[in-house]
C-alpha positions as CSV (number, residue, x, y, z in Angstrom):
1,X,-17.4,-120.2,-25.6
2,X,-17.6,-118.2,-28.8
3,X,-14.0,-116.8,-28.9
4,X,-12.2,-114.3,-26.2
5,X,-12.2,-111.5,-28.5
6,X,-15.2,-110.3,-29.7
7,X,-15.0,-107.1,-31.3
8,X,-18.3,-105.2,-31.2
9,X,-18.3,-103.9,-35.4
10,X,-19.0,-100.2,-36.2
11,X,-21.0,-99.7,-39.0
12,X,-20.0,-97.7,-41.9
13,X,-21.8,-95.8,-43.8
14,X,-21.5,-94.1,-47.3
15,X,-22.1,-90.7,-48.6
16,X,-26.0,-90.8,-48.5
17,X,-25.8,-92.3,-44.9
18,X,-27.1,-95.9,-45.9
19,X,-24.9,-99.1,-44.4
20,X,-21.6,-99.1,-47.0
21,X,-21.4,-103.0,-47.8
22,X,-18.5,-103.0,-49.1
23,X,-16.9,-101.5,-46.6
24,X,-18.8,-103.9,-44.3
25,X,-16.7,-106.5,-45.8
26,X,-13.4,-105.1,-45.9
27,X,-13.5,-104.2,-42.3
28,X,-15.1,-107.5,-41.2
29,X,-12.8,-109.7,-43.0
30,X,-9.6,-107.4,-41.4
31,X,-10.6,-108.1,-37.9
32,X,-11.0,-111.9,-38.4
33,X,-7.8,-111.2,-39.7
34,X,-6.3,-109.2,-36.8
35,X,-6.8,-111.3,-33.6
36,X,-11.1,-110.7,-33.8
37,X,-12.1,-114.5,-32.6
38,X,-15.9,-113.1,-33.3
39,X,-18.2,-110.0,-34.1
40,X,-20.7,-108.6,-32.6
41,X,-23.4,-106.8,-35.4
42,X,-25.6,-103.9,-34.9
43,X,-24.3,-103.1,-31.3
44,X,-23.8,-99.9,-29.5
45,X,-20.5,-99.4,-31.6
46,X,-22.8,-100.4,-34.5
47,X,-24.7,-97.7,-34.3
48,X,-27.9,-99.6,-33.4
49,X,-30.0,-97.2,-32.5
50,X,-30.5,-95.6,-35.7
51,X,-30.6,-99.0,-37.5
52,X,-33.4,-99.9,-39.0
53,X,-34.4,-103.5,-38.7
54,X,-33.9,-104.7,-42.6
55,X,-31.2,-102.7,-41.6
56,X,-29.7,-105.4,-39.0
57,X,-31.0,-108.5,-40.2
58,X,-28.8,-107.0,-43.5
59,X,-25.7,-106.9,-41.6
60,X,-26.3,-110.2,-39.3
61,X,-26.8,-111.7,-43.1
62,X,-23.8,-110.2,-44.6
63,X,-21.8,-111.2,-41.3
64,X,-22.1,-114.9,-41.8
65,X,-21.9,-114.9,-45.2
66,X,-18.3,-113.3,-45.1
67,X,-16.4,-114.7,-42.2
68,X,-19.1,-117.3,-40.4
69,X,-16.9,-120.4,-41.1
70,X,-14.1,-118.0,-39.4
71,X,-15.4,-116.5,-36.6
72,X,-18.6,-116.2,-34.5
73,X,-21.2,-114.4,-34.9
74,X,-22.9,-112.6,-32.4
75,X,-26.4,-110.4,-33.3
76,X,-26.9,-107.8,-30.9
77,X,-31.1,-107.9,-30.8
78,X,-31.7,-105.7,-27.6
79,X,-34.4,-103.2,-26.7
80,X,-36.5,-102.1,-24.5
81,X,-39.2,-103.6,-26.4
82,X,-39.3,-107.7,-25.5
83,X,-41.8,-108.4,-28.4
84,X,-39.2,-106.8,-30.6
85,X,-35.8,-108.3,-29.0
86,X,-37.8,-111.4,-29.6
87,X,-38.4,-110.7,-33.7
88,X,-35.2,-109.7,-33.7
89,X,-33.7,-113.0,-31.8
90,X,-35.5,-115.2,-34.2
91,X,-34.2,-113.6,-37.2
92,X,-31.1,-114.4,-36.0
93,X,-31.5,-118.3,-35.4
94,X,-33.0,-118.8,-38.7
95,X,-30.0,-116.6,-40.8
96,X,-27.7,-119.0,-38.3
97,X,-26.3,-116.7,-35.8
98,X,-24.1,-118.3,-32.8
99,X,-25.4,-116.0,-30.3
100,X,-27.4,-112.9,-29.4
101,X,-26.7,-110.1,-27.3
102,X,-29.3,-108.8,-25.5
103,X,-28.8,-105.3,-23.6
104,X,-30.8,-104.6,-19.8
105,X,-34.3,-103.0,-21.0
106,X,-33.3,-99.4,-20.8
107,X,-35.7,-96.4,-20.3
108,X,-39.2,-98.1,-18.9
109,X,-37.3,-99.1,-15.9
110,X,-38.8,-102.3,-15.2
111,X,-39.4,-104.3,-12.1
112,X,-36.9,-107.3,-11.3
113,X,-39.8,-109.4,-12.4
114,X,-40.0,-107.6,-15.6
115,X,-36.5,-108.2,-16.2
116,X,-36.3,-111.8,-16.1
117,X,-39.4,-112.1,-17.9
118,X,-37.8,-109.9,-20.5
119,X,-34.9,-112.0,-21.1
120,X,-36.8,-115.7,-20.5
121,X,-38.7,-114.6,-23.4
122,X,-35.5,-113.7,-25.5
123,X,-33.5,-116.8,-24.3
124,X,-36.7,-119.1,-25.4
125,X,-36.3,-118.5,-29.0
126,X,-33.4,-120.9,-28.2
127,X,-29.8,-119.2,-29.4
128,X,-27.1,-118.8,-26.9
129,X,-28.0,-115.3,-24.8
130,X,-25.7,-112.5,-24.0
131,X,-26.5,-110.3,-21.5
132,X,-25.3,-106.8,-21.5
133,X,-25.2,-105.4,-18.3
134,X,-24.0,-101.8,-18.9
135,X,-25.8,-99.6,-15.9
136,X,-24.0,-96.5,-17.0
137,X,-26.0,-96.6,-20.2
138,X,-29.4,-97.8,-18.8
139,X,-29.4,-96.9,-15.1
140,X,-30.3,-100.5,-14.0
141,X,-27.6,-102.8,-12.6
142,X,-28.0,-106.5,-13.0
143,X,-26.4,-106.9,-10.0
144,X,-25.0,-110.7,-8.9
145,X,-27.8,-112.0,-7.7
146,X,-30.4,-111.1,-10.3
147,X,-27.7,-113.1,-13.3
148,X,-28.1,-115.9,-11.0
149,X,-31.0,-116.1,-11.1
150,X,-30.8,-115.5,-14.9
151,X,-28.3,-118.0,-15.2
152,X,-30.6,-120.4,-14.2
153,X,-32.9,-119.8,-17.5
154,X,-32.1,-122.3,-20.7
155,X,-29.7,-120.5,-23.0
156,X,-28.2,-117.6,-21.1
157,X,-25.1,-118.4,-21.3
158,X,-23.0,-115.0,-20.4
159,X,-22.8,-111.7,-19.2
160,X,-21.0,-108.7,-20.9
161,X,-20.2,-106.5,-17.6
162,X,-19.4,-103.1,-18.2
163,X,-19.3,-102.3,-14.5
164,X,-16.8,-101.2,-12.6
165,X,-17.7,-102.8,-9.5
166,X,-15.0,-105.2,-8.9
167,X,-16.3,-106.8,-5.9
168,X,-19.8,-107.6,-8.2
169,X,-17.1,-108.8,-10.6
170,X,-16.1,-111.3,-7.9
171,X,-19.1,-112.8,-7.0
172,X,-20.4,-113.0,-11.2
173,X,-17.6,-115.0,-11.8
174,X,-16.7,-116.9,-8.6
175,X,-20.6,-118.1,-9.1
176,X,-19.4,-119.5,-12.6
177,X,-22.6,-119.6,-13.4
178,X,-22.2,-117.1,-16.6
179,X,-19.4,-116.7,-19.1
180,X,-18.0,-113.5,-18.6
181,X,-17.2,-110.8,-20.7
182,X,-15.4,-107.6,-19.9
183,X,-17.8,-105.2,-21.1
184,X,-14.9,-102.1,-21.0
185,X,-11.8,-102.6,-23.0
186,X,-10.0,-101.7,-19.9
187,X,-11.6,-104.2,-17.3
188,X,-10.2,-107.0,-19.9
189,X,-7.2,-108.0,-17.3
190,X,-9.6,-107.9,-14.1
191,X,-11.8,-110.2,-16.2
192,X,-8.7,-112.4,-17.3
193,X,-7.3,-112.6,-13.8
194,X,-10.6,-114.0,-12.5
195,X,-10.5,-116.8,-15.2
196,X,-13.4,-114.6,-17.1
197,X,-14.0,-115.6,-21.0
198,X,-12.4,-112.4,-22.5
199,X,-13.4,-109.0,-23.8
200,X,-16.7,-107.3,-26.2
201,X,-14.3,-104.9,-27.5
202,X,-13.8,-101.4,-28.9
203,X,-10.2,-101.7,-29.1
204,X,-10.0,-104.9,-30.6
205,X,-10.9,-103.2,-33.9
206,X,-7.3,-101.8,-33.6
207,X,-5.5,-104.0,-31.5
208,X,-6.8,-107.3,-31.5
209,X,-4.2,-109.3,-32.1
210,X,-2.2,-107.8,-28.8
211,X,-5.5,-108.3,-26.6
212,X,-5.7,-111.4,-27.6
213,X,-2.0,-111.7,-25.9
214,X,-3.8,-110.4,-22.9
215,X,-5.9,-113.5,-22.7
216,X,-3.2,-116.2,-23.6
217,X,-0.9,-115.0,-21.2
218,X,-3.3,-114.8,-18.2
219,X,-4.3,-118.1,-19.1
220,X,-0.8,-119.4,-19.4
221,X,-0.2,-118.0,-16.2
222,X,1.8,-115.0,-16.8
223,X,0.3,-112.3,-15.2
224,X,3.5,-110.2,-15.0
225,X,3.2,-110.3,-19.1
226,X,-0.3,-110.0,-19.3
227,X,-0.5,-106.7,-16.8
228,X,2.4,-105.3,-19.3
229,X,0.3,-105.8,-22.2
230,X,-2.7,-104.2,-20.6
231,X,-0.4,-101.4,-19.4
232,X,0.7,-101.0,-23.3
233,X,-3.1,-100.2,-24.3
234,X,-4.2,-97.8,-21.5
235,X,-3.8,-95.1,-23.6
236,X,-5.4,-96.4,-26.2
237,X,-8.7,-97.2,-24.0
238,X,-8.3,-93.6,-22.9
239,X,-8.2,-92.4,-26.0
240,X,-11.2,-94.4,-27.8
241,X,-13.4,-92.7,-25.3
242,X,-12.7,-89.1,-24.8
243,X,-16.3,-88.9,-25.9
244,X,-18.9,-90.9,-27.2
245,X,-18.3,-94.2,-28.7
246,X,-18.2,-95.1,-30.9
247,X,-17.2,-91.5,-32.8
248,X,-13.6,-92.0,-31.9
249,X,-13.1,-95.6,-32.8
250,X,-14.9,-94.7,-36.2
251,X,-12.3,-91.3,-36.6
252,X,-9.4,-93.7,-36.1
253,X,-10.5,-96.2,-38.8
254,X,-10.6,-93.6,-41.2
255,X,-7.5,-92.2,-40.3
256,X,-6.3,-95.3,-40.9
257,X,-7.9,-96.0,-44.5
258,X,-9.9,-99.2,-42.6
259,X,-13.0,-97.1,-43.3
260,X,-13.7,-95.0,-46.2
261,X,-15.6,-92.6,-43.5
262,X,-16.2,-91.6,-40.4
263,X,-19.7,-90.5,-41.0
264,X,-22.1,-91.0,-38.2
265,X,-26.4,-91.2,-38.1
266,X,-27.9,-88.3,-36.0
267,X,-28.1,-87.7,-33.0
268,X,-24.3,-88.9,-33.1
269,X,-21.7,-86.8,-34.7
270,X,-18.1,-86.9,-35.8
271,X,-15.3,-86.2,-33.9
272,X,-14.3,-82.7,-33.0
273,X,-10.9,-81.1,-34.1
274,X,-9.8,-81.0,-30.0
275,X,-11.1,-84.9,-30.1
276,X,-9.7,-85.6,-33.0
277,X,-6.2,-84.1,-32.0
278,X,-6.0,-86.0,-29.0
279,X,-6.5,-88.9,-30.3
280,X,-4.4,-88.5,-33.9
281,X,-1.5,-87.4,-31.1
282,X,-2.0,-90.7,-29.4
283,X,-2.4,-92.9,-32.7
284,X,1.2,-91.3,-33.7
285,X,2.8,-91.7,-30.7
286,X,1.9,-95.5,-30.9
287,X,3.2,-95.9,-34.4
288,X,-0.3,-97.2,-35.0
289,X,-0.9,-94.7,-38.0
290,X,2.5,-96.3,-39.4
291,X,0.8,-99.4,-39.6
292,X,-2.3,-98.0,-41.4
């Protein structure tokens, strides 16, 4: 639907914490360059949070204007605010996005009601929705029956499930109601195997090109190969998220010169030394800072 591998783009930012451009464009035209069939802007990996809104539409902007005839483009608008997802969403149609990304209202804990209200509002603007189910993050599941029933609204089109809940997994995509995203870099092959539409990824910034394998091979019908390519990241996955993401994923750019710094927006920080040990050990052991 808009590519198999998405990779969900940090941000980077420059010595007096505002968005680094150019490295903006460096970075996005590498992983369009490195097996990235799309990006997602201004997402949890982003940094969103402490975005400011001119601070997004920026990016979305600056996204299609530097690999939009390449790649898809995939504007992460959620909150827990529907008026503002909404502002946010139709920003996005008119600077031409292909889809938004909409993430379960977080923190107000709202009624099922609320919930498909919250995203019929979003998906009304009229761009392609992509729901982010992510529970561990914002308490609520959007369990299978609830994306039915949001399947059934005009223009939700996916769900990015980062839920470990295999037998949910079953259901959401024996339904086929939704395209479906892994949500977790390492649910990619249980997505695959169930004939899902790929991965949002963390990993991708650094290994696209072999996730991407992932996805060809289950498709192809190799299982045996695609389970050995999965096997080949695990540590990887592990090592992205000893903590936080997206601090390690930003440490590992820099070590690799794909970012001219790791610096982060309060209330995130940068890696540790023990953090950043582990995963400079596991880079190393990989050959991946060879590559760099």
């Amino acid at each position: 639907m808009f590519g198999a591998i998405l990779t969900a783009m940090v941000t980077p930012f420059d010595a007096d914490f505002r968005v680094d451009e150019d490295a903006c464009v460096a970075l996005l035209e590498h992983l369009v360059g490195n097996g990235s069939d799309g990006i997602v802007m201004a997402g949890t990996t982003g940094e969103a949070s402490t975005l400011t809104d001119d601070e997004k539409l920026a990016l979305y902007v600056l996204a299609k204007r530097v690999v939009g005839n390449a790649a898809t483009v995939v504007a992460n608008t959620g909150s827990n605010d529907t008026a503002h997802s909404v502002h946010l969403t139709k920003h996005a149609a008119e600077i031409g996005c292909d889809a938004v990304l909409a993430v379960t209202p977080y923190y107000n804990k709202p009624t099922r009601e609320g919930i498909v209200a919250h995203f019929a509002a979003i998906a009304e603007v009229g761009l392609p929705v992509i729901i982010y189910n992510i529970p561990g993050r914002v308490v609520l599941n959007l369990d299978p029956t609830v994306l039915s029933e949001l399947a059934a609204i005009p223009n939700i089109v996916a769900v990015k499930q980062a839920h470990e809940d295999l037998g949910e997994l079953d259901q959401i995509t024996a339904a086929g109601e939704l395209a479906v995203y892994a949500g977790n870099d390492d649910l990619l092959l249980a997505v695959t195997e169930r004939n899902g539409a790929g991965v949002i990824s963390v990993t991708s910034h650094l290994e696209g090109e072999k996730m991407g394998q992932i996805v060809a091979a289950g498709r192809a019908g190799d299982v045996d190969m695609a389970r050995r390519i999965d096997h080949e990241l695990q540590d990887l996955y592990e090592a992205l998220f000893v903590t936080s993401n997206p601090i390690l994923i930003k440490a590992a750019l820099h070590m690799l010169g794909l970012i001219p710094s790791d610096r982060m927006r309060l209330p995130m920080v940068q890696a540790s030394p023990v953090q950043r040990h582990i995963l400079q050990s596991v880079l190393e052991q990989r050959g991946t800072l060879a590559r760099g």
